[in-house]
C-alpha positions in Angstrom: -59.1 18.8 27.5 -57.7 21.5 25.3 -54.7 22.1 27.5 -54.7 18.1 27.4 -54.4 18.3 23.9 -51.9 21.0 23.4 -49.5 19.0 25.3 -49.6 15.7 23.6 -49.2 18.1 20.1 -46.2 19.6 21.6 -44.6 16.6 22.6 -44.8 15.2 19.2 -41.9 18.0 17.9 -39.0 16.2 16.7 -35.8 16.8 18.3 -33.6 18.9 15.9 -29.9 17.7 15.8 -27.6 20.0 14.3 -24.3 18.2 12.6 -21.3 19.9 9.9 -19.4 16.7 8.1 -16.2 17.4 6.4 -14.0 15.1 3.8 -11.1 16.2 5.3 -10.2 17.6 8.6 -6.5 18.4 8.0 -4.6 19.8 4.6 -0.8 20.6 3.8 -0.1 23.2 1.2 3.7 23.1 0.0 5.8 26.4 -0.1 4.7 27.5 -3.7 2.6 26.7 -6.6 -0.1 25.3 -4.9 -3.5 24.8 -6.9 -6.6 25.3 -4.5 -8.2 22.3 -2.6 -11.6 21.7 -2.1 -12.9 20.2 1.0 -16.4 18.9 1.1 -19.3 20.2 3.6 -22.4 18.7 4.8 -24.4 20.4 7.7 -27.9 20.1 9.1 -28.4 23.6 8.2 -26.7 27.0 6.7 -23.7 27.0 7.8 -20.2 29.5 7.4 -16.4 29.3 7.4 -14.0 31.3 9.1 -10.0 31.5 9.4 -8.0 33.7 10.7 -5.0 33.6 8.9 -4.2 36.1 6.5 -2.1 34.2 3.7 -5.4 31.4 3.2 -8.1 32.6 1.0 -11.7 30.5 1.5 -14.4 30.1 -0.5 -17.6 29.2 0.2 -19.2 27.1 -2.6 -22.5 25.2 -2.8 -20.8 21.4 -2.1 -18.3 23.4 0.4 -15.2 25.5 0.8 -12.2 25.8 -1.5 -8.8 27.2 -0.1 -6.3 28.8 -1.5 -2.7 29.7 -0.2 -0.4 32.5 -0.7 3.1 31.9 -1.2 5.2 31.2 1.8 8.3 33.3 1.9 9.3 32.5 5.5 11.9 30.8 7.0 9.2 28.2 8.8 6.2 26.3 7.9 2.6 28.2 9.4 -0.6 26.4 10.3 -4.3 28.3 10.9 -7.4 26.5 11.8 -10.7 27.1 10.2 -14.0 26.5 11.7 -17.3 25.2 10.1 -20.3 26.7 12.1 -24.2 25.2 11.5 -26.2 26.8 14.4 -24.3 25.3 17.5 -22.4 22.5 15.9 -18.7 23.1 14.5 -15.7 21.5 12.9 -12.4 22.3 12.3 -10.1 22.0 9.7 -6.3 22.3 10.4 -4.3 23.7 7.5 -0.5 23.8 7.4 1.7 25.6 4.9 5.2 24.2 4.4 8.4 26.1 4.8 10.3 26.7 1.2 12.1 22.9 0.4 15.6 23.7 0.6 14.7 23.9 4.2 11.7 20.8 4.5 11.2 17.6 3.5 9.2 17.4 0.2 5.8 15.0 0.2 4.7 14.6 -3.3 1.3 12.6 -4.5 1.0 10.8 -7.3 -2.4 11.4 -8.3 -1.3 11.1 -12.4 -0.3 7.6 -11.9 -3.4 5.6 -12.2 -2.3 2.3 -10.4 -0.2 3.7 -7.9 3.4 3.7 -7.6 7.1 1.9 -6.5 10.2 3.2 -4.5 13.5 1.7 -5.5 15.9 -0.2 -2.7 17.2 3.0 -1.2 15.1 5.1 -2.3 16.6 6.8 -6.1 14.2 6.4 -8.0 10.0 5.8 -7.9 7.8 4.5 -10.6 4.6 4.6 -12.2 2.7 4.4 -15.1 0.3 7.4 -16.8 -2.4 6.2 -19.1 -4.4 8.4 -20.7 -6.6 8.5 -23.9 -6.3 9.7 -27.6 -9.0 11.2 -29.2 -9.3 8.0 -31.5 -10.5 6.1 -28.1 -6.8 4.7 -27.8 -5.3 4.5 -25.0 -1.9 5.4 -24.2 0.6 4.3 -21.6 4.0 6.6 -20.3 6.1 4.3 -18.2 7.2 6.6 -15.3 10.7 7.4 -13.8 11.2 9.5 -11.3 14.5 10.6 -9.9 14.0 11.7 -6.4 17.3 13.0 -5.9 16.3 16.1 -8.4 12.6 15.4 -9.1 13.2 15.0 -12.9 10.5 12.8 -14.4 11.8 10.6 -16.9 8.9 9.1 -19.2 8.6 6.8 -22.2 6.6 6.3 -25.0 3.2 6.7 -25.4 3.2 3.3 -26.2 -0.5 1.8 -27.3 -2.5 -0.7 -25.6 -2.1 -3.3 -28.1 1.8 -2.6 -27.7 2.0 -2.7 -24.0 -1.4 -2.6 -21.7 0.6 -1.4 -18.9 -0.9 -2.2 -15.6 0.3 -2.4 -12.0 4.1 -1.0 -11.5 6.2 -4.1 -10.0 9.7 -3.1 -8.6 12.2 -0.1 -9.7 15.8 -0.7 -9.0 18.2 2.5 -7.7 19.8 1.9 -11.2 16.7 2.8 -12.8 15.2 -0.3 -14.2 11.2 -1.1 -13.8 8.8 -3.9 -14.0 5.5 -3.7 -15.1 2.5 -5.6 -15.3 1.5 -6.5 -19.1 -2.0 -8.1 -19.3 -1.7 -8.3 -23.1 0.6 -11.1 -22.2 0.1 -11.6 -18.6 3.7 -11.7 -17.7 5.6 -8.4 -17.3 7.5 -5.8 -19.4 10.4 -4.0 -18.4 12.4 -0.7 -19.4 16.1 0.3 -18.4 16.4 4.1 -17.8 16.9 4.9 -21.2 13.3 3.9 -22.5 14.6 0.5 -24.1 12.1 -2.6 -23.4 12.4 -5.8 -22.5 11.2 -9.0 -20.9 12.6 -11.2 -18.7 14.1 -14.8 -19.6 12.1 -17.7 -19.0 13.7 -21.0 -17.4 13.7 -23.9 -19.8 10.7 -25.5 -20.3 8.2 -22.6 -19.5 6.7 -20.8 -23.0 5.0 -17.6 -21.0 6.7 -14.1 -20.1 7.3 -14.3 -16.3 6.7 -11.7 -13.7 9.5 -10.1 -12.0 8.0 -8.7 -9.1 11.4 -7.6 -7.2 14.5 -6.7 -7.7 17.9 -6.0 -5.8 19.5 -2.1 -5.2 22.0 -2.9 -7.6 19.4 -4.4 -10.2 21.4 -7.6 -10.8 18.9 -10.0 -8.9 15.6 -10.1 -10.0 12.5 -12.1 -8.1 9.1 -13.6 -9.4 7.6 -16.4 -11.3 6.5 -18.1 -14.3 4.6 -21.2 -15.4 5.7 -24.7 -15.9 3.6 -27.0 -18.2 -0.1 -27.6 -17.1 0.3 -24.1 -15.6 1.4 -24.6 -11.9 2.8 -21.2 -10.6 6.9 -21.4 -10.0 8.9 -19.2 -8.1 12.0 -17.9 -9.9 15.1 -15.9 -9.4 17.5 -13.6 -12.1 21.1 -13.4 -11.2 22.2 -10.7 -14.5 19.2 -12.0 -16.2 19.8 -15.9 -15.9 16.8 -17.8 -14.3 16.8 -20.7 -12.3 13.4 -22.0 -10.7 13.7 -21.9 -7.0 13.0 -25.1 -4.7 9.8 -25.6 -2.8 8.3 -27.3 -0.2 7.0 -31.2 -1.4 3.4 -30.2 -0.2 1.5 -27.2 0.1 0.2 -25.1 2.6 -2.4 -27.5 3.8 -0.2 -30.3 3.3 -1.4 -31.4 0.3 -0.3 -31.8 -3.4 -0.2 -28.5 -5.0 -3.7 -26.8 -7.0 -1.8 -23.4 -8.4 1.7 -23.7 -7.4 4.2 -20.8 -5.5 4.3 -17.5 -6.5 7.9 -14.6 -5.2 6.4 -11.6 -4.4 9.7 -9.4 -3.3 13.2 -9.8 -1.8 15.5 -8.0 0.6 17.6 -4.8 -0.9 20.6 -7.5 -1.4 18.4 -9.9 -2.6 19.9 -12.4 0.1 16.6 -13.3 1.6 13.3 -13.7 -0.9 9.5 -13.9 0.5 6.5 -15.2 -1.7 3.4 -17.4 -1.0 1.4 -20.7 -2.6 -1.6 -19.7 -4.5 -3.8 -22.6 -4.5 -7.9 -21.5 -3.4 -7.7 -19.8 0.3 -4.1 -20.8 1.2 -1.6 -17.9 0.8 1.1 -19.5 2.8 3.8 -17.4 3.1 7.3 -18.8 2.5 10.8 -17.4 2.6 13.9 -18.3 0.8 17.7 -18.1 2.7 20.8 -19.6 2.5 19.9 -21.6 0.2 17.1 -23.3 1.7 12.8 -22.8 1.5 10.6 -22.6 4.7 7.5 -21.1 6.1 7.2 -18.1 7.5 6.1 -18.0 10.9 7.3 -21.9 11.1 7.3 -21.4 15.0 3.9 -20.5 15.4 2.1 -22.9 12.3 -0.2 -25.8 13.5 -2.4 -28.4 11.7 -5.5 -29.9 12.3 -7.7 -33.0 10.2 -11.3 -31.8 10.7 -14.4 -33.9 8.9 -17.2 -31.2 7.2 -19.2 -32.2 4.5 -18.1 -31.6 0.9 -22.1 -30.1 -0.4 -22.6 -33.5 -2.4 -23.8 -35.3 1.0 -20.0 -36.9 1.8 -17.5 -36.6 4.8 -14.2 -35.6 3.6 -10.5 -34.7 5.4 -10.2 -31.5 5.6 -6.5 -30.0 7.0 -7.2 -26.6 9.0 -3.9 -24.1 9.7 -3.1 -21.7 11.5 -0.3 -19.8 10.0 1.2 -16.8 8.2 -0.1 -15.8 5.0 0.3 -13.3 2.3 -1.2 -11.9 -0.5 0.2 -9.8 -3.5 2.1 -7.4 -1.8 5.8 -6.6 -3.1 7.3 -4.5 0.1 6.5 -7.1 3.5 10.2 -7.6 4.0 12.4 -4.8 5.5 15.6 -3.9 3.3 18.5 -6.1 5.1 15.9 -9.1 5.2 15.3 -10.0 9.0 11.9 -8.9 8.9 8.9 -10.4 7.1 5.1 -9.3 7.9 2.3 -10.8 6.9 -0.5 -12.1 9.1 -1.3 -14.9 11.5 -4.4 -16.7 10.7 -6.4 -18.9 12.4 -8.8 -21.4 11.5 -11.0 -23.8 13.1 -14.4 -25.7 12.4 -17.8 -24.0 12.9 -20.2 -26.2 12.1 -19.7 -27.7 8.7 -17.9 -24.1 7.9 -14.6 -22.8 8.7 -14.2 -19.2 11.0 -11.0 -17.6 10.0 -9.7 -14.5 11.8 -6.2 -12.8 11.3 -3.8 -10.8 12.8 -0.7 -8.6 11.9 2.3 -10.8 12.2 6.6 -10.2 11.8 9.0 -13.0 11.3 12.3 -12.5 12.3 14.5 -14.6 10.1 17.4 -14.6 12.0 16.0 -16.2 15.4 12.7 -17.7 13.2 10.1 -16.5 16.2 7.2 -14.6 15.3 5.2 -11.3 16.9 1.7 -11.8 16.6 0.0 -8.3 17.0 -3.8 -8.6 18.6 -4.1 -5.3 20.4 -6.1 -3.8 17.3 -8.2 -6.2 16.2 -7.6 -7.8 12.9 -5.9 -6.3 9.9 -2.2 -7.2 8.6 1.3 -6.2 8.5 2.8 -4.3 4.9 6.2 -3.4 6.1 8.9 -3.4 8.3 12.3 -1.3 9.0 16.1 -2.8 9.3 15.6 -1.7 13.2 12.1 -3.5 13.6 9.5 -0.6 13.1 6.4 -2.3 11.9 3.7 -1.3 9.8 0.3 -2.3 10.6 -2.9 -1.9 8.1 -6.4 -1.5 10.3 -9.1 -4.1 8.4 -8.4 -6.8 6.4 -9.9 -5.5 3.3 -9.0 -2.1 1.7 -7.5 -1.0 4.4 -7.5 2.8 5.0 -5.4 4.0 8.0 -2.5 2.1 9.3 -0.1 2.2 13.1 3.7 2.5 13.6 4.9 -0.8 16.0 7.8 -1.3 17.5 8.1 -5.1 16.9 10.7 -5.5 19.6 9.3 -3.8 22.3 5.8 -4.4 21.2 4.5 -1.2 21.5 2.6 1.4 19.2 4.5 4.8 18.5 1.0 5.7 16.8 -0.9 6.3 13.4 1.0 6.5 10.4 0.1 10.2 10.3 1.4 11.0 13.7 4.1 9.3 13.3 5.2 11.1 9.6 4.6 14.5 10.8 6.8 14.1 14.2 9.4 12.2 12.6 9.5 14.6 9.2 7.4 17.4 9.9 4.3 16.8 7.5 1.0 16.2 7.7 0.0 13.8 5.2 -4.1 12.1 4.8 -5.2 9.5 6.9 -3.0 6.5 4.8 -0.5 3.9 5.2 3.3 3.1 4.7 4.7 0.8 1.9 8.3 0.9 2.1 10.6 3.0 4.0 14.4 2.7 2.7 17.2 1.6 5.2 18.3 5.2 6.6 14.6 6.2 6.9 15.0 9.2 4.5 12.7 8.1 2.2 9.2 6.3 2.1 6.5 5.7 0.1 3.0 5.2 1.2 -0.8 5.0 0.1 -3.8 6.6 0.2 -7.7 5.3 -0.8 -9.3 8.1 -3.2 -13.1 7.5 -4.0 -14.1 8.4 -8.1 -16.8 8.1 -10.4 -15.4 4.8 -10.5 -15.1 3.4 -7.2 -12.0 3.6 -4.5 -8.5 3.7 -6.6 -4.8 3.6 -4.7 -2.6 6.9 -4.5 0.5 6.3 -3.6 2.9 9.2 -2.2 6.2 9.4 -1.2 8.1 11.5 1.4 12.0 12.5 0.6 14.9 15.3 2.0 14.8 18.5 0.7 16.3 19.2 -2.4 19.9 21.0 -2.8 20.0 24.2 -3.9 
């Protein structure tokens, strides 16, 4: 019975599982100047760090490990690996230093601009916006040019909140204007390259500051919209700062009068070919403007369907289901020369007296109107897409985190955005996704989530040539 007993105690033990967790399993470290990073651990246990490279100092602190890099004086970019131990579970970090710039590419993240950033046409110029706070409690805004070509940042102001409350960045141009969001007025504020301010003409008949959301390489077309009487969203174009309200279809997405109206959201780098969406409740239909003339996007692949649900109140109403392309505010879904626009296909149909929706990533070509639906990753959507069809494609449908390189034409993956980067431009950049990529591909801009105190924000980064010496 004792020996009975002893066994039934020891087959109570728990099983111990040993684990290490790290924030980040891969780093870059430019040339020179670097500030330490710190990388978060979390092990079952005690745990250690170890590297074997001589030019990365760690430290082991309470929450993790901070590294440090000596200045790289060689003629190549160097990589070690360091390795988190916890009993018999490991992880590994890899850490790569890059060669001086006159002989790499430079990646640069914008961490100072607190709602991300924009990349011009072909790729002069990105902006932001820096808002920080006096010791009075005001806060401040400095509208943001950079000049990629020799990394000068050009900034403006401080300009107070109850001047400007700059927001969101909408569009730079290569000639250096920028377009932000204003939500003191909720229309838009803009600034040439010198610092001098100004918002854009309204179209007879509208009383509010429009948007511009895009504009052309050469800055003389500008895209967005405004709002008529009884405040129904119209799309608009600037030729040299002259409006005119562009047409749109008679009904909306679902085929019905319109609720909100149609918003622009970008155009192509000649601004030839112009993208934007109707707003009204769950629509989002995506529509593109060319030659003259409005139509959906994805027109080849869009269906309708008159379903009965009930309307809560005990009634049987019409309701119109569609399957289509849609698109939200995003400013960069069309590639520069304007053949391609992604979005994503959704699908609807009746479930019960509810409607299931799923979406996919999606490219219209405009030139032969036919449409790639992507489903070989499940759902998510499409942000971008190259002059030579290179699509990108965002994993999730809501805040996505990691994206894929497509090849629209051959429909095929050329893998994640960070794979792709670093064997196209020899960088390792965090798990992210592309925005924009500029016509000769030697410049883009991209995104990363970063959690605060706050919740999740948007860093945006970019990628350029090195610069001359």
């Amino acid at each position: 019975m004792a020996a009975a007993g002893f066994l039934a105690t020891a087959c109570e033990i728990p099983t111990q599982y040993e684990y290490v967790r790290l924030s980040d399993a891969a780093c870059t470290f430019l040339a020179d100047g670097n500030i330490p990073k710190a990388i978060e651990v979390a092990a079952s246990g005690p745990w250690s760090a170890e590297t074997g490279a001589s030019w990365l100092t760690v430290t082991e602190e309470a929450e993790g490990i901070v590294l440090a890099a000596a200045d790289n004086k060689a003629d190549s970019e160097r990589r070690t690996e360091i390795t988190i131990a916890c009993g018999q579970a490991t992880a590994h970090i890899t850490v790569i230093q890059m060669a001086p710039e006159h002989r790499t590419n430079r990646y640069r993240i914008l961490k100072t601009f607190d709602m991300g950033a924009v990349l011009s046409k072909n790729g002069r110029y990105a902006a932001g916006n820096v808002k920080t706070v006096r010791t009075d409690d005001v806060w401040e805004n400095r509208p943001t040019v950079i000049d990629i070509e020799t990394d000068e940042w050009i900034q403006f102001g401080p300009l107070p909140d109850d001047l400007y409350c700059i927001e969101v960045p909408f569009a730079v141009s290569d000639e250096g204007t920028v377009f932000f969001y204003d939500s003191n007025t909720n229309g838009c504020i803009g600034f040439d390259i010198s610092g001098n301010a100004f918002t854009p003409k309204a179209p007879a008949g509208q009383t509010t500051i429009p948007q511009v959301q895009s504009i052309s390489a050469d800055g003389r077309i500008w895209v967005g919209w405004g709002h008529q009487p009884g405040n129904l969203y119209q799309p608009i174009r600037w030729i040299d700062g002259e409006p005119e309200i562009l047409p749109v279809p008679p009904l909306n997405f679902r085929d019905a009068p319109y609720v909100t109206g149609v918003t622009v959201r970008g155009c192509s780098a000649d601004g030839s070919v112009i993208y934007g969406s109707t707003w009204d409740n769950l629509d989002f239909g995506m529509l593109y403007w060319k030659d003259g003339k409005v139509d959906w996007v994805g027109s080849d692949v869009r269906e309708t369907q008159t379903v009965q649900i009930d309307n809560g109140i005990g009634e049987t109403i019409d309701y119109r289901l569609v399957n289509g392309m849609i698109a939200t505010a995003e400013y960069t879904k069309i590639s520069p020369n304007g053949r391609w626009i992604a979005g994503a296909y959704r699908t609807e149909k009746l479930a019960g007296n509810d409607i299931a929706r799923t979406q996919y990533p999606a490219f219209f070509n405009t030139e032969t109107g036919k449409t790639t639906i992507v489903t070989d990753f499940g759902e998510g959507y499409a942000s971008h897409a190259t002059d030579d069809g290179l699509g990108i494609i965002l994993l999730g449908t809501f805040l996505p985190s990691s994206g894929i390189v497509y090849d629209i034409e051959h429909q095929v993956s050329l893998g994640s955005v960070e794979e792709w980067v670093s064997d196209n431009y020899g960088i390792v950049i965090p798990t992210g996704y592309i925005t924009y990529i500029t016509p000769d591909r030697s410049r883009l801009m991209g995104n990363v989530l970063e959690s605060t105190a706050v919740g999740t924000r948007v860093v945006s980064w970019y990628v350029a040539p090195p610069l001359e010496k």
